[in-house]
C-alpha positions as CSV (number, residue, x, y, z in Angstrom):
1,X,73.4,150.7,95.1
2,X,76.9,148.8,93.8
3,X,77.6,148.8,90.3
4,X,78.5,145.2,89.1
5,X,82.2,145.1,90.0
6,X,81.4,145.9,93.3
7,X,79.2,143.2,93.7
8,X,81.4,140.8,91.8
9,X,84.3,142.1,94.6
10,X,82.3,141.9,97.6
11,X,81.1,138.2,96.8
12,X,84.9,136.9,95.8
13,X,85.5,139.4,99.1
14,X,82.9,137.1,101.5
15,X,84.0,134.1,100.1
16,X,86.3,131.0,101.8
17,X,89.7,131.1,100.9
18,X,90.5,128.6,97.4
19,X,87.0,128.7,95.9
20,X,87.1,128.9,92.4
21,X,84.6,131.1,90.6
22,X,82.7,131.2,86.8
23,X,80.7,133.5,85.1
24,X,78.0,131.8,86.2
25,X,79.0,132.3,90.0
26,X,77.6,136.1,89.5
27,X,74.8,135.8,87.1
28,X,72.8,137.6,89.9
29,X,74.1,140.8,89.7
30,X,73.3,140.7,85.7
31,X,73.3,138.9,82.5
32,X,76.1,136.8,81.2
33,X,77.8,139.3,78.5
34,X,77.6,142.1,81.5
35,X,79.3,139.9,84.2
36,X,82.1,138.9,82.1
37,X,82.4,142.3,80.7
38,X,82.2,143.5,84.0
39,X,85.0,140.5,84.8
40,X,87.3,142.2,82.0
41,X,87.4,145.6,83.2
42,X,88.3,144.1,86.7
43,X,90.8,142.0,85.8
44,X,92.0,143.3,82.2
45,X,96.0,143.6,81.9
46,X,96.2,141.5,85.4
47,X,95.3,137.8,84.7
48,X,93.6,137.8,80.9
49,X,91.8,134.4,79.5
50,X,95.3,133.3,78.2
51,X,97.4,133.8,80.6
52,X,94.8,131.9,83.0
53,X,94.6,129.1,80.8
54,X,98.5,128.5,80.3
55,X,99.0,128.8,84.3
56,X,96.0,126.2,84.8
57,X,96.7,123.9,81.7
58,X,93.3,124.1,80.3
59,X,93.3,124.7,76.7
60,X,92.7,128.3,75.8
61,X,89.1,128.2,73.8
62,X,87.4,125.5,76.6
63,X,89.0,127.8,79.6
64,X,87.0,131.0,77.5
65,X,83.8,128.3,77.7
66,X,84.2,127.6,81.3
67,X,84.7,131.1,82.2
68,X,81.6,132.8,79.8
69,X,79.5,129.5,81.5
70,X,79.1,127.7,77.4
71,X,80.9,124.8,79.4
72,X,81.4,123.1,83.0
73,X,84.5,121.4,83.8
74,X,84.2,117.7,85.4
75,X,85.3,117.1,88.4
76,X,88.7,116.1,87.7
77,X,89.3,119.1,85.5
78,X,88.8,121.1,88.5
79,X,91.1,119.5,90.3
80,X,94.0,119.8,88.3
81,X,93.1,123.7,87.7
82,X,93.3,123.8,91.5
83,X,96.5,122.1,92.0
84,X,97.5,124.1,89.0
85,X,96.5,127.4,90.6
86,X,98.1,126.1,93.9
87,X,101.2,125.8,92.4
88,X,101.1,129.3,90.8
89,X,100.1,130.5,94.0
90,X,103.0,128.8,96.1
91,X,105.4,130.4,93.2
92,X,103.9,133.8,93.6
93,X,104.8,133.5,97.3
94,X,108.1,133.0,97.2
95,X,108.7,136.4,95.1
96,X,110.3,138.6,97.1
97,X,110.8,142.6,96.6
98,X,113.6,145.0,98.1
């Protein structure tokens, strides 16, 4: 049996390219405080809540309620996080290492 951040992985693994996960999104594999402690260890000193909210342009406490499911975002929030995080991706890209 998979522990929870292997089930997190696996579903963002299976997934179509651009979608955009919550806390809610893996509520299956255990309750909400697990999953985004689970979501912590996983991404801790990569991408933390503040960071993500700066790149996206979300303010900082209503990014912490979308991600720990207090809050949805509208439709038209989600798009600008996308083209925000489309953006950020695009920049990432162009980094190049020798």
């Amino acid at each position: 049996m998979q522990n929870i951040e292997e089930q997190i992985l696996a579903k963002i693994r299976k997934a179509k390219r651009g979608t955009l996960f919550f806390c809610e999104s893996f509520t299956a594999f255990g309750t909400a405080k697990t999953v985004n402690k689970a979501l912590e260890r996983l991404y801790n000193g990569i991408l933390n809540q503040s960071n993500f909210a700066r790149i996206t342009g979300v303010n900082t406490s209503l990014m912490r309620h979308y991600l720990c499911g207090v809050r949805n975002p509208s439709k038209k929030k989600l798009a600008i996080i996308e083209k925000n995080l489309r953006t950020f991706a695009a920049e990432l890209s162009t980094i190049r290492i020798s």
